[in-house]
N, C-alpha and C positions, 0 to 999 in steps of 0.2 A: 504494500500500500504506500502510496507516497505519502511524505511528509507534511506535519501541518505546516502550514505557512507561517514566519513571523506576523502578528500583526503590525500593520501601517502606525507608524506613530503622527497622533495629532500635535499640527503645527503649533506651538505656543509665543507666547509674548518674547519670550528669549530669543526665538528665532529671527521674530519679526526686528527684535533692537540691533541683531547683529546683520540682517541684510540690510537697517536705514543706517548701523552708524550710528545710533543713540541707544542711549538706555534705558533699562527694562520700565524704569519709573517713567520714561518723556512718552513710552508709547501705551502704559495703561493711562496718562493724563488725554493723548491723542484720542484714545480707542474710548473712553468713556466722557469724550465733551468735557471734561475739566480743565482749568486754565492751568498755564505754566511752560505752554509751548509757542512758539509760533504755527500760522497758519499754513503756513510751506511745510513744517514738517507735519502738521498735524496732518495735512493732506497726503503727504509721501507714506506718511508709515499705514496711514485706512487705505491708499493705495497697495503697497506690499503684502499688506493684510488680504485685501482680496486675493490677489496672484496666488497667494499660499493656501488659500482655501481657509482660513481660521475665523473661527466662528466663537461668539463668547460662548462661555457656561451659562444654562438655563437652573444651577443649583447650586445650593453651598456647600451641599453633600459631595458633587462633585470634585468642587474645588478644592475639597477636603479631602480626596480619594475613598469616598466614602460608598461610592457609585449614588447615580439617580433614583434608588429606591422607586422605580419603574417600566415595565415594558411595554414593549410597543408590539401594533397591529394593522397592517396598511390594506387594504383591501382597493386591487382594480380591477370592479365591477360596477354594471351602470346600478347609481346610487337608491333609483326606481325599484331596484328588485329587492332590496333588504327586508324591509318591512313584512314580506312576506315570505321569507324563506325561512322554515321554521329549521332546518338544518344549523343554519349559520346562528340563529339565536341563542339554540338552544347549545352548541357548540363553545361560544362566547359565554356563557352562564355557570358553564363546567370550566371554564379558565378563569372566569372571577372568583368560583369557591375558593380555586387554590390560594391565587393570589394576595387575595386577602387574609389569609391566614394568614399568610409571609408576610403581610403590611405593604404590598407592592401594588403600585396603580398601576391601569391601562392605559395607555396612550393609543389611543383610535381616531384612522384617518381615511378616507375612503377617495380614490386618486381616478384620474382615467385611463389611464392605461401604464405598463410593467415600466417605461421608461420615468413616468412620474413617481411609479415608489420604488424604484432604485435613487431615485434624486432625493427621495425623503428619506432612506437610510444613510445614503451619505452628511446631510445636514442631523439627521438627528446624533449620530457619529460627532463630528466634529463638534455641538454641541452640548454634549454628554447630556444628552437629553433622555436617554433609556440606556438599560444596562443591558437588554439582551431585544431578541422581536423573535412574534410568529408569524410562519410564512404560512400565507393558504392559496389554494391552488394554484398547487405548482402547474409547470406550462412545460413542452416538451423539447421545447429549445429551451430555456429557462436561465437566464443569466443572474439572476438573483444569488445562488448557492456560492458563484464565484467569487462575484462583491461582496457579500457577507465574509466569507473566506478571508479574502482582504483583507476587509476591514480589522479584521478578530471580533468582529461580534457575535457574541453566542446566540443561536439560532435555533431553532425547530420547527419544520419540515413537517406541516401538517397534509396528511394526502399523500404526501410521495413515496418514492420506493427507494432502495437502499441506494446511495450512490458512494461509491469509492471515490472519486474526484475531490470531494468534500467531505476528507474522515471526520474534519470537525464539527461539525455540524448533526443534527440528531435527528432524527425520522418517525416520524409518527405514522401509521398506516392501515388504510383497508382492503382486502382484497376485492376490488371490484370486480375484477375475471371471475373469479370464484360466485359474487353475488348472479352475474350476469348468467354463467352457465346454468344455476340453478332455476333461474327463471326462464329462460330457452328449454329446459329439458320439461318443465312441468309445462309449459303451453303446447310443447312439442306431445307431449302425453296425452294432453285433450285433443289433439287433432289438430292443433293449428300449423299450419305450414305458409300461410301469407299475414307475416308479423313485420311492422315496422317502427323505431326506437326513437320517440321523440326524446333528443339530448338538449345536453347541456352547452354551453360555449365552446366554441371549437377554438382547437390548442392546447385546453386544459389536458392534464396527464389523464385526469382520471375519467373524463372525457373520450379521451382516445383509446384506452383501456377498456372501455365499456363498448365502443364500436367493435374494436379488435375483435373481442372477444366474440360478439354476437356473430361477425365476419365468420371465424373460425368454428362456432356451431355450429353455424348454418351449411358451413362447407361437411364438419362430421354428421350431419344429418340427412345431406344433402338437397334441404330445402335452397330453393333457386330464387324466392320472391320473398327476401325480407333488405329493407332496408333502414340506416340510422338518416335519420334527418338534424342538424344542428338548430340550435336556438338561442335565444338570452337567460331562458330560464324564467320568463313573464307570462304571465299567465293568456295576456295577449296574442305571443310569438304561441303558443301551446294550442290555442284556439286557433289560430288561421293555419298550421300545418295540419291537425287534424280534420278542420277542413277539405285542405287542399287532397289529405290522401285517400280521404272517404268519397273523395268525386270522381276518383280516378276507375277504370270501366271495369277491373278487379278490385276490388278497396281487400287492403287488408280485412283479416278477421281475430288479432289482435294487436293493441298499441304498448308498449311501451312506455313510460315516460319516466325521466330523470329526476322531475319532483316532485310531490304532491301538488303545487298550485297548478303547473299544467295540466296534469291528470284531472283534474276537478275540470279547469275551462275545457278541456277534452271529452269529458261526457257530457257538459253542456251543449258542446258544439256540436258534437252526434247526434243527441236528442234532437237539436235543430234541424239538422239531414232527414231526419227518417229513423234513424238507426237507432236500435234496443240494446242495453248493456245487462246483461251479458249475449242476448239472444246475438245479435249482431257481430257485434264485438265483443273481446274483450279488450277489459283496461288493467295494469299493470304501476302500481307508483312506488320510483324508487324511494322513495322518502316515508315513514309512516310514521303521522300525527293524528291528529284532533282531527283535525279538516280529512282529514279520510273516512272518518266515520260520522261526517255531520253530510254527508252527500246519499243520495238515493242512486244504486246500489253505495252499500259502503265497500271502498276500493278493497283491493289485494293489495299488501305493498313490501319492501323491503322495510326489516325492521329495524333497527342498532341506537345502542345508545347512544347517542347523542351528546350527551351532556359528561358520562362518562368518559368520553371523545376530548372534551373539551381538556377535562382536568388530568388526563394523560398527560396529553400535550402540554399542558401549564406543569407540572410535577418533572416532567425533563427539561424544562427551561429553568426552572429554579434549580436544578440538581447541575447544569451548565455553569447557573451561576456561580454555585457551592464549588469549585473547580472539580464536578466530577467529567469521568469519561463521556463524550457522545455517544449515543446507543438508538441501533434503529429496533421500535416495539412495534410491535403486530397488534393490533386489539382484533375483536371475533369480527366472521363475516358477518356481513345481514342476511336477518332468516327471513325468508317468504313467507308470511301469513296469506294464507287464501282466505277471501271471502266474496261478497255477492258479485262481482263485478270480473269473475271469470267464470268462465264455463265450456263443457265442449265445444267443438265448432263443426258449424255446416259445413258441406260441399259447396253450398251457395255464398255459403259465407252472412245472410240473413236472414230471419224470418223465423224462428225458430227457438224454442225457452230451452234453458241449460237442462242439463239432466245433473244427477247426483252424481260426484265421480267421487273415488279414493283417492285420499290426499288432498283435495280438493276444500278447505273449511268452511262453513257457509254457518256455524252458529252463532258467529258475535253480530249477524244481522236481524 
């Protein structure tokens, strides 16, 4: 395994007095607006100051090497979808239990795309503004792992899968291949052979893991008509692909979706068409909350804790801080709960009420 990197040393006032030529006192009077310099240097050395990237301390802790008794959180996704993504709440809920034991705050920021929250870990870097950060959805080019790397900030890897590139660094993980398979194999057991995967954002790892994988069912089953369609994860975006794929002159005879709020606008959108759930179709939701059992049928969905999720993740960030090792953890897959909203499938693919199958759970409706 290669080596960890040294990390980057942040630029300090020392530096800054020895490239202007004055000392360490002329350029904290410069750098904090207080008198006792001229305006020439005051200008040269907040000049030099940017060049080098130095940024003040946002704490006294810091200053003290005490670290910022805080971690960070940057999230780029469109800022629309949070509210209802009960994954990511309930995710965040199990990182605040921990944290707060520890007495550490979150720092939460929500960016638009990967290039603005690698610019917010570099500023938050420089000014020791967290002592560590979680990363979430990783991306499959992902240059985040590097930077961190760099920087020496301790890090966790939520989502992703083991990477050597970045020993230092700590991995939090699900197996989505494995969720994915189990849910192809039990549609595939009702009869259904034209299934289509309404996802999540494309690029995400776990994203692309979840297409993979259905690719590669489909190819051991040999079914020939299933496709992943990508989306934002809006209930919106959820509604008008399952539209669009129920118009089409074979419509699938189950959906897939990545998360509960699709899944729900997805049997809206059906019922709209014509189409009966389960009779029709079925629906499938990776996610399972509240909102899957406040809907008529109530969904089938993948289950996992959630919240458990969260406080993993925060328990190897504090144990990074503690100087222990980086360590990548597995937590369980998600289990399939079946309930009203699958069922055999026609030849026709409509028109038709489910029958009773095994394995199939239909009492919590």
């Amino acid at each position: 395994m290669p080596a960890k990197r040294s990390p980057a040393r942040r630029p300090t006032m020392k530096d800054i007095a020895r490239r202007a030529g004055v000392s360490e006192s002329a350029v904290s009077f410069a750098l904090n607006g207080r008198p006792g310099v001229s305006e020439v240097t005051r200008d040269r050395v907040r000049r030099i100051a940017e060049q080098l990237g130095w940024r003040p301390s946002t704490a006294a802790r810091a200053l003290s090497g005490e670290g910022a008794a805080t971690v960070g959180l940057v999230l780029a996704r469109p800022a629309d979808t949070l509210g209802v993504d009960s994954f990511f709440l309930q995710l965040v809920s199990g990182i605040q239990e921990v944290l707060a034991e520890r007495h550490l705050g979150l720092l939460f920021q929500v960016v638009e795309d990967i290039d603005d929250e690698c610019a917010v870990y570099r500023r938050w870097w420089a000014e020791h503004r967290v002592d560590g950060v979680l990363v979430v959805d990783p991306r499959t080019d992902d240059p985040r792992p590097g930077l961190l790397d760099e920087l020496g900030l301790p890090a966790v890897v939520i989502g992703g899968t083991p990477d050597e590139r970045h020993p230092g660094l700590s991995t939090v993980w699900a197996d989505d291949a494995g969720a994915m398979a189990s849910v192809v194999d039990e549609l595939y057991a009702l009869g259904h052979r034209r299934i289509v995967h309404i996802a999540g954002l494309p690029g995400l790892a776990h994203t692309e893991r979840r297409i993979r994988t259905l690719r590669t069912e489909a190819g051991r089953l040999g079914l020939t008509e299933v496709q992943s369609v990508t989306t934002d994860y809006s209930d919106t975006a959820g509604a008008a692909v399952t539209r669009r794929v129920l118009e089409q002159p074979a419509p699938p005879t189950a959906l897939i979706y990545d998360n509960d709020v699709m899944a729900v606008a997805g049997v809206a959108a059906a019922g709209e068409l014509g189409f009966s759930v389960p009779a029709d179709v079925s629906v499938v939701a990776w996610e399972d909350s509240a909102l899957c059992r406040m809907v008529t049928p109530w969904l089938s969905a993948l289950s996992r804790d959630s919240v458990e999720f969260g406080r993993t993740a925060a328990a190897e960030l504090t144990a990074l801080l503690d100087a222990g090792p980086a360590r990548t953890v597995r937590v369980p897959v998600p289990r399939l709960i079946g309930r009203a909203s699958t069922g055999v499938a026609r030849s026709e693919g409509r028109g038709t009420a489910p029958s009773e199958t095994p394995g199939v759970a239909t009492s919590e409706r």
